[in-house]
C-alpha positions in Angstrom: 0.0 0.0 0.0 1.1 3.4 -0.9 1.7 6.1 1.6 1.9 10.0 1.8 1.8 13.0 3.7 0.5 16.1 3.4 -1.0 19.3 4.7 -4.0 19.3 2.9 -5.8 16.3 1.7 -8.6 17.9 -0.2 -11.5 15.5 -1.7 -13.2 16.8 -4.8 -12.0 18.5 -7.7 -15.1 20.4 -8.7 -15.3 24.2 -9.1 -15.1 24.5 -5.3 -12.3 22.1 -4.2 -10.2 23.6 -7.2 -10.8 27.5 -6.0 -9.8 26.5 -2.7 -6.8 24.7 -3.8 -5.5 27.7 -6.0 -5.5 30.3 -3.1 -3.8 27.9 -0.5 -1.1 27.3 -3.6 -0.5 31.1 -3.9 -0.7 31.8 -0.2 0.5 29.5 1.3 3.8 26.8 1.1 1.7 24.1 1.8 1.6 20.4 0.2 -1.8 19.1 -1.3 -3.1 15.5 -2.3 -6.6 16.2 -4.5 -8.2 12.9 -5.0 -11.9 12.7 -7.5 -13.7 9.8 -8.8 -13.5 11.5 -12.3 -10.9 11.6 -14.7 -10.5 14.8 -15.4 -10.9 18.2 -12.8 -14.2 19.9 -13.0 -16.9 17.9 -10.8 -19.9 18.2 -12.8 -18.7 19.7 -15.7 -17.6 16.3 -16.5 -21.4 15.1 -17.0 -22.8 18.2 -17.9 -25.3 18.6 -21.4 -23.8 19.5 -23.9 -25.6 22.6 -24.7 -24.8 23.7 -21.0 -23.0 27.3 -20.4 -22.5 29.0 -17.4 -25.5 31.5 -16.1 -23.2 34.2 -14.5 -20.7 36.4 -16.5 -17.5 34.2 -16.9 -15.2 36.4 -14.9 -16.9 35.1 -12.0 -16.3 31.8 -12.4 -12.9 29.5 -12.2 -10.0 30.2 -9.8 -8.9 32.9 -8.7 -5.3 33.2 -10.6 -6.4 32.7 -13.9 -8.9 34.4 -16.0 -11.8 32.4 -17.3 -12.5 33.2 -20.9 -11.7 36.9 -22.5 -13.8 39.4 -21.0 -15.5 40.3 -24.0 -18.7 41.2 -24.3 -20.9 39.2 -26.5 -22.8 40.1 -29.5 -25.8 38.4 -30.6 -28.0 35.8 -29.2 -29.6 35.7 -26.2 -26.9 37.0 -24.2 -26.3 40.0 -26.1 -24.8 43.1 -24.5 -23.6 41.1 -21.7 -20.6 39.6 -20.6 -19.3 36.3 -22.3 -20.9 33.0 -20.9 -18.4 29.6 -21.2 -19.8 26.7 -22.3 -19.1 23.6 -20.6 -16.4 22.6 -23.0 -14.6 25.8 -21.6 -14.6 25.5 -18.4 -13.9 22.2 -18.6 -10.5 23.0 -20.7 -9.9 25.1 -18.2 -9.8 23.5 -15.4 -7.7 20.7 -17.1 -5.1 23.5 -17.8 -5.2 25.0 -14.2 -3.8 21.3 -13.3 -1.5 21.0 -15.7 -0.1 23.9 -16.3 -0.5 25.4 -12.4 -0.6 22.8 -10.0 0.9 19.7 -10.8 4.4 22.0 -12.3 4.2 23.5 -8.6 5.9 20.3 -7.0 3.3 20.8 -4.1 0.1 19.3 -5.4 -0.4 15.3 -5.9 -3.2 14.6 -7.9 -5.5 11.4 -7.8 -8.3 11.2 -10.6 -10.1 8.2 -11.2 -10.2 7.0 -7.6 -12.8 6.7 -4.8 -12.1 8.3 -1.5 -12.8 5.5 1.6 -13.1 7.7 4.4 -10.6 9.1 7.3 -9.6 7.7 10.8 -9.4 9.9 13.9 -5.6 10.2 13.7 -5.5 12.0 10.6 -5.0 9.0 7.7 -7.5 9.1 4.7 -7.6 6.3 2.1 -8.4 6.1 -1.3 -8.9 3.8 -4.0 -8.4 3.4 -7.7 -10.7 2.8 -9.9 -8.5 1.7 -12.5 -6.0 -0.4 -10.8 -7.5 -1.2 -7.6 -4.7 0.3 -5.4 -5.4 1.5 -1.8 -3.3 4.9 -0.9 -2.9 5.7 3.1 -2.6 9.6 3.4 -1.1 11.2 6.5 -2.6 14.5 6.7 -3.0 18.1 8.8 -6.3 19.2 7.6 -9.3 17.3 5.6 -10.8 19.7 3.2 -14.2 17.9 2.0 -15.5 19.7 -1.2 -17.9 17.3 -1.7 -20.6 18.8 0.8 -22.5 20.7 -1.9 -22.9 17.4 -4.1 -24.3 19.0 -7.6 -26.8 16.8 -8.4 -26.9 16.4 -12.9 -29.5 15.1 -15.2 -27.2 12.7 -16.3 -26.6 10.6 -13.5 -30.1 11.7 -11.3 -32.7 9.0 -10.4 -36.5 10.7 -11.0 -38.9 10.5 -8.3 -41.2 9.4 -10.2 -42.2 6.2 -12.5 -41.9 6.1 -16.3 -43.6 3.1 -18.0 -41.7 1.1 -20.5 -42.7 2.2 -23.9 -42.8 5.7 -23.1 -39.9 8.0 -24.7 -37.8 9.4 -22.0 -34.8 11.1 -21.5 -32.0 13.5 -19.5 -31.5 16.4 -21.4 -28.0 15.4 -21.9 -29.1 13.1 -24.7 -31.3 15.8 -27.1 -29.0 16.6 -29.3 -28.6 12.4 -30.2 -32.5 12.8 -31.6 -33.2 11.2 -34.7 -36.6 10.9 -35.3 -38.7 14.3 -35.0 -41.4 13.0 -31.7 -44.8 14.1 -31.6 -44.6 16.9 -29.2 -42.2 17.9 -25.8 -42.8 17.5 -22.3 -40.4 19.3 -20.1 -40.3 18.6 -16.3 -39.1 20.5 -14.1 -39.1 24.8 -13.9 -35.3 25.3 -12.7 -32.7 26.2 -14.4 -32.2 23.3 -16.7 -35.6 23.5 -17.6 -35.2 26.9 -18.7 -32.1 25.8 -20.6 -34.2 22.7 -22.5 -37.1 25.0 -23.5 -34.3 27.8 -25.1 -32.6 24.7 -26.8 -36.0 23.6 -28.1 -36.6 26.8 -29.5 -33.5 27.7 -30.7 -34.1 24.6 -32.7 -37.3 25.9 -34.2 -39.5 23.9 -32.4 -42.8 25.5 -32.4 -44.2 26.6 -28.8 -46.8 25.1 -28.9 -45.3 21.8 -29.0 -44.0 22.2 -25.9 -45.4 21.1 -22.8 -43.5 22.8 -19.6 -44.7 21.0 -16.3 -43.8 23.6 -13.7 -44.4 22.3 -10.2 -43.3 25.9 -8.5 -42.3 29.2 -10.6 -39.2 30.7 -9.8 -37.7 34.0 -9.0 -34.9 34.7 -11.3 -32.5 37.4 -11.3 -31.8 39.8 -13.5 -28.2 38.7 -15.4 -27.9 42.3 -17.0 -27.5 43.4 -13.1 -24.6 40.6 -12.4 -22.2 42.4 -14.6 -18.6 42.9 -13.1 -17.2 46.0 -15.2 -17.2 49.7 -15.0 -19.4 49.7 -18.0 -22.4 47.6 -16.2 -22.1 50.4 -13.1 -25.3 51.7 -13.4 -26.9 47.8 -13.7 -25.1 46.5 -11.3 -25.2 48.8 -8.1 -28.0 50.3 -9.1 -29.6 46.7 -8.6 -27.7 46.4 -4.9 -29.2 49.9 -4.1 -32.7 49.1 -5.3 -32.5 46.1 -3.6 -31.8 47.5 -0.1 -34.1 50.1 -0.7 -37.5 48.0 -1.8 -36.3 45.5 1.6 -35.9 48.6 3.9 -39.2 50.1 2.8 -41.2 46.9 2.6 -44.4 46.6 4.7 -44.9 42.9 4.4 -42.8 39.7 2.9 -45.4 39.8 -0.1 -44.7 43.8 -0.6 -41.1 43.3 -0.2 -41.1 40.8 -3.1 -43.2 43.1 -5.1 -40.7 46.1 -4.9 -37.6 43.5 -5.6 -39.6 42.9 -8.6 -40.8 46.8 -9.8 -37.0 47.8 -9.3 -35.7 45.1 -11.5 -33.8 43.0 -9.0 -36.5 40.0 -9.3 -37.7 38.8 -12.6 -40.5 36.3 -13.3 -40.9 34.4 -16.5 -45.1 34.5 -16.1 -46.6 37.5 -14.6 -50.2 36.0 -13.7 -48.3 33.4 -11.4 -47.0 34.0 -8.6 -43.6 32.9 -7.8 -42.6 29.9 -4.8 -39.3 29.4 -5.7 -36.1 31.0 -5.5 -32.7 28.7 -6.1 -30.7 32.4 -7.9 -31.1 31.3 -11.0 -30.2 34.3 -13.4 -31.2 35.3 -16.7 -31.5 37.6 -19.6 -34.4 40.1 -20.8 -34.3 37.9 -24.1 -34.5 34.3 -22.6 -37.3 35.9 -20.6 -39.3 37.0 -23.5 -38.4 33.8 -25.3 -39.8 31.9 -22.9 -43.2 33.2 -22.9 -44.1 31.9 -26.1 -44.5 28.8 -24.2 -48.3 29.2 -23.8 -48.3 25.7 -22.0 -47.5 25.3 -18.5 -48.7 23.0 -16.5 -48.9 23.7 -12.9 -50.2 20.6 -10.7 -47.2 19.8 -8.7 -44.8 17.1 -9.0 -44.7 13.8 -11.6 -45.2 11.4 -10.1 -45.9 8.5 -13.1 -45.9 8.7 -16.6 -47.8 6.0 -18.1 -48.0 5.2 -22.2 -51.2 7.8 -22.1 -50.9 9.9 -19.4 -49.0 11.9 -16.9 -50.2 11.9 -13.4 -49.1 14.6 -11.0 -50.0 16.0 -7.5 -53.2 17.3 -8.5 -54.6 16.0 -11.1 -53.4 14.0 -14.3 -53.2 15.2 -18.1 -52.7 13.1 -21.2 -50.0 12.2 -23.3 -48.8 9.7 -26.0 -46.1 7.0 -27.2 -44.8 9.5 -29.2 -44.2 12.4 -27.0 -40.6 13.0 -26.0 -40.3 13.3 -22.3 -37.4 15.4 -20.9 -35.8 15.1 -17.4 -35.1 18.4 -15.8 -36.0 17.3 -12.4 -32.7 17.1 -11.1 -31.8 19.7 -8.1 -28.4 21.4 -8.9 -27.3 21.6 -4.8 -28.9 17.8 -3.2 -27.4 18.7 0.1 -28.2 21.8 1.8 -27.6 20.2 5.2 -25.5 23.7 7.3 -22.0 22.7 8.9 -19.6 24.9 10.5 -16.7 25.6 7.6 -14.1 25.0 10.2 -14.2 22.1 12.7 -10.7 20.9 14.2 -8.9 19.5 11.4 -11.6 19.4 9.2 -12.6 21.9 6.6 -15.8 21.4 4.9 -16.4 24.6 1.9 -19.7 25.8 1.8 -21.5 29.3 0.4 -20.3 32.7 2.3 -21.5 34.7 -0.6 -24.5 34.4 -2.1 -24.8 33.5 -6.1 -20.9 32.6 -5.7 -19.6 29.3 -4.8 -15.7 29.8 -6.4 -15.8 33.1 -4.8 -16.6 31.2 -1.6 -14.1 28.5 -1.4 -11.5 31.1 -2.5 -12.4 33.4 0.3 -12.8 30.1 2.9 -8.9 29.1 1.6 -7.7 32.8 2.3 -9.1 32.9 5.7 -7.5 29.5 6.7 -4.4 30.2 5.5 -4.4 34.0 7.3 -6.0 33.4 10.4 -5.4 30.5 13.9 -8.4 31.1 16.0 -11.0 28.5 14.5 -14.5 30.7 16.1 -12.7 33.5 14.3 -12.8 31.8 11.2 -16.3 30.8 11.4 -17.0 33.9 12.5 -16.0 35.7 8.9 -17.1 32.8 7.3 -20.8 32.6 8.0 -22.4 29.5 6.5 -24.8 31.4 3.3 -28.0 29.1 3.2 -28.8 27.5 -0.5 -32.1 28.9 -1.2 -35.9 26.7 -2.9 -38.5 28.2 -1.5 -39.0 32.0 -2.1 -38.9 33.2 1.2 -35.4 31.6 1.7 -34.2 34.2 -0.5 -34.1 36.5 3.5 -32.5 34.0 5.5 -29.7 33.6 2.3 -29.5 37.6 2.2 -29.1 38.4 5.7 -26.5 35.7 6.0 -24.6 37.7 3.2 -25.2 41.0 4.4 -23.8 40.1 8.0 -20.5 38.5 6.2 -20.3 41.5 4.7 -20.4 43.5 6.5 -17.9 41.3 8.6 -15.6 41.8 6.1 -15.4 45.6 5.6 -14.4 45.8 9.4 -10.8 44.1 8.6 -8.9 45.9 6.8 -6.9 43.1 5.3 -9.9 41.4 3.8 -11.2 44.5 2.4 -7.4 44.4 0.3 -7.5 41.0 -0.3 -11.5 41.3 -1.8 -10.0 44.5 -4.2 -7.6 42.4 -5.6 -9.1 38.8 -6.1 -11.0 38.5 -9.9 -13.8 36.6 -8.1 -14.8 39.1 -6.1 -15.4 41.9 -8.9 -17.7 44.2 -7.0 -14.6 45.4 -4.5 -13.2 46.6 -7.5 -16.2 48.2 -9.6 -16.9 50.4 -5.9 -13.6 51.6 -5.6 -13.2 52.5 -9.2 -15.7 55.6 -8.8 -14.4 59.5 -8.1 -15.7 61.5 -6.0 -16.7 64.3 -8.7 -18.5 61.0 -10.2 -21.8 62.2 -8.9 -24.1 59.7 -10.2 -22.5 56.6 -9.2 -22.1 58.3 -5.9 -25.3 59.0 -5.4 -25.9 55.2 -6.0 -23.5 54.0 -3.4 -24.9 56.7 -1.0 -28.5 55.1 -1.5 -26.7 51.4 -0.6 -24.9 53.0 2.5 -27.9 54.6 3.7 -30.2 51.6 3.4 -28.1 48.5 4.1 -29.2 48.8 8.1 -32.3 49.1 7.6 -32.1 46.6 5.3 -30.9 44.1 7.7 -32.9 45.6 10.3 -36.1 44.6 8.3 -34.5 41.2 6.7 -34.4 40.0 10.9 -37.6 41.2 11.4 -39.1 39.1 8.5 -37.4 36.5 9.5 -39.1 36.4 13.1 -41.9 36.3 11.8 -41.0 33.1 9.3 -39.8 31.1 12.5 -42.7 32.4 15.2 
């Protein structure tokens, strides 16, 4: 049996696992070990559809030492005017190069693909398996860093809750584009984000609306993507969305009100305006896909699948009809399957979760910084409050005020307030300071964020007491 040390023995090599690893390899001089059950970096990614690209402007996404895609704005499509979106190929190159060309020439990082991790001991030994050859490793380590907490949960490899009969045509959306005969309609299940990304392939296609079926158990709260933009250009968007959004919180009456304003500022979207949104997961989006998405006259809305039969589809509340020939598609599959809330740090384990909302790789980054600046472990759970994954709509307050208090955290210590200016992840540091002072406008905007961000929180606790009395 093969043995190691290390100081970090760091289990998953998703998006998260390989943030976190970057920013202890810059700041740090520690050794790694990086074991994954898949072949290649990228968690996911490796499974992902095809037709998959990421829903946030690509400088938000990867690790924090290397730029993910250009930076250029893109032109045409759905996605026009805004900042460039990588497709899953992309980040998936990427990752393999951050590897390659990053950690592996470092000397300080062992890499494991391809091999299942079998658990640690209480003094500090983790094993691992191959999957190829069988072999057992024994790895002597300081600190377990498990990345695999927030479990992303893909069409390809998700079980439905539900039946499907035999002879009825079925698939994950992973397996669209190998269609060779034209079906007699499409039935798309499931309202999150892969839904939304099936129904814009389908019509992208030329697939006529109204052969489309869209079973939507809850309609979601989406976000504005116009308002996620990173660069000086998107000022106006993007703080002006972070003002509007303190503002329509701090002035709300009720829950319902406060959800209205979010929408009438722009900060919420909905893709159906006579139906009321129950979900919220962050999901963003564009104007366009918005107003593409409407031509989809039929929605279904009777709750869950839970059969589909050669002739019909039965649901929560009721059943409707269907036929041999209809093409089923899988979008049931929730992104984050564990939203169970840990402490980050907890003796020599380390387990990454969200401490900003919308921004896992800016999270993990942040959680790696943090350990590798800081000894007192309530400290570090202190600036690294857990951020709650979001489904229904009202968890949108609990994941917000957990935000707001990290940040506001943050902007007490003057050494994180550096290290968020000059991190790509974090984007917004930068777009604040990058304002004058004889820039009136945008400091009139900021003003307005200052002014309301108490009363804000003030309000978010308030709501909140009234969720859990």
């Amino acid at each position: 049996m093969t043995e190691l040390q290390t100081d970090y023995l760091i289990i998953g090599t998703g998006a998260m696992g390989m943030a976190f690893a970057d920013v202890v390899l810059s700041e740090t001089d520690a050794t790694m070990v990086l074991v994954d059950r898949y072949a290649k970096p990228g968690g996911h990614w490796n499974v992902a559809y095809p037709f998959v690209r990421l829903h946030q402007p690509s400088a938000f996404y990867g690790v924090s030492s290397r730029e993910l895609g250009t930076g250029q704005i893109e032109v045409g499509g759905l996605n026009d005017g805004l900042g460039e979106l990588a497709s899953g190929a992309e980040v998936s190159a990427y990752f393999d190069a951050v590897i390659r060309q990053q950690f592996l020439p470092s000397g300080r990082v062992n890499y494991f693909p391809m091999s299942n991790f079998d658990g640690a001991s209480d003094d500090n030994v983790g094993t691992f398996t191959s999957l190829i050859n069988g072999k057992t490793t024994r790895v002597k380590y300081k600190k377990l860093v498990d990345c695999t907490h927030l479990k992303t949960s893909v069409p390809s490899t998700h079980t439905p809750n539900f039946t499907v009969a035999d002879d009825v045509r079925f698939m994950p959306l992973n397996d669209l584009p190998k269609i060779s005969e034209p079906p007699e309609g499409f039935v798309v299940i499931g309202a999150g984000k892969t839904g939304i990304d099936v129904c814009l392939w389908l019509l992208e296609h030329g697939v006529d609306p109204d052969d489309i079926r869209w079973i939507m158990p809850r309609d979601a709260w989406l976000i504005d993507r116009k308002n996620t933009q990173p660069t000086i250009e998107f000022f106006g968007d993007t703080m002006e969305a972070q003002a509007a959004q303190f503002e329509s919180i701090a002035s709300a009456d009720s829950i319902e009100d406060m959800f209205d304003k979010l929408e009438a500022c722009g900060y919420f979207l909905r893709i159906y305006k006579d139906t009321r949104p129950q979900m919220f997961h962050g999901a963003t989006i564009s104007q366009a896909e918005v107003a593409q998405l409407r031509r989809i006259k039929n929605v279904v809305r009777l709750g869950r699948v839970s059969a589909i039969e050669r002739d019909k589809i039965a649901l929560d509340r009721g059943d409707i009809p269907t036929t041999p020939k209809t093409l089923h598609i899988d979008c049931s599959a929730r992104a984050i399957a564990n939203v169970e809330l840990k402490p980050i740090f907890q003796g020599d384990l380390i387990t990454p979760q969200m401490v900003r909302s919308y921004q896992p790789v800016f999270s993990a980054a942040f959680i790696a910084h943090i350990e590798a600046t800081r000894e007192d472990e309530a400290e570090k759970n202190r600036l690294c409050g857990v951020v709650p994954l979001p489904n229904h709509d009202t968890d949108y307050l609990r994941f917000t005020a957990a935000f707001m208090m990290n940040q506001y955290n943050w902007g007490q210590d003057k050494e994180i307030r550096s290290w968020l200016l000059e991190n790509r992840l974090d984007g917004f540091s930068k777009l604040a300071k990058s304002i004058t002072k004889d820039d009136t406008e945008k400091m009139a905007i900021m003003e307005r964020l200052r002014a309301n961000s108490f009363p804000a929180m003030a309000k978010l606790q308030g709501f909140l007491a009234q969720l859990d009395g």
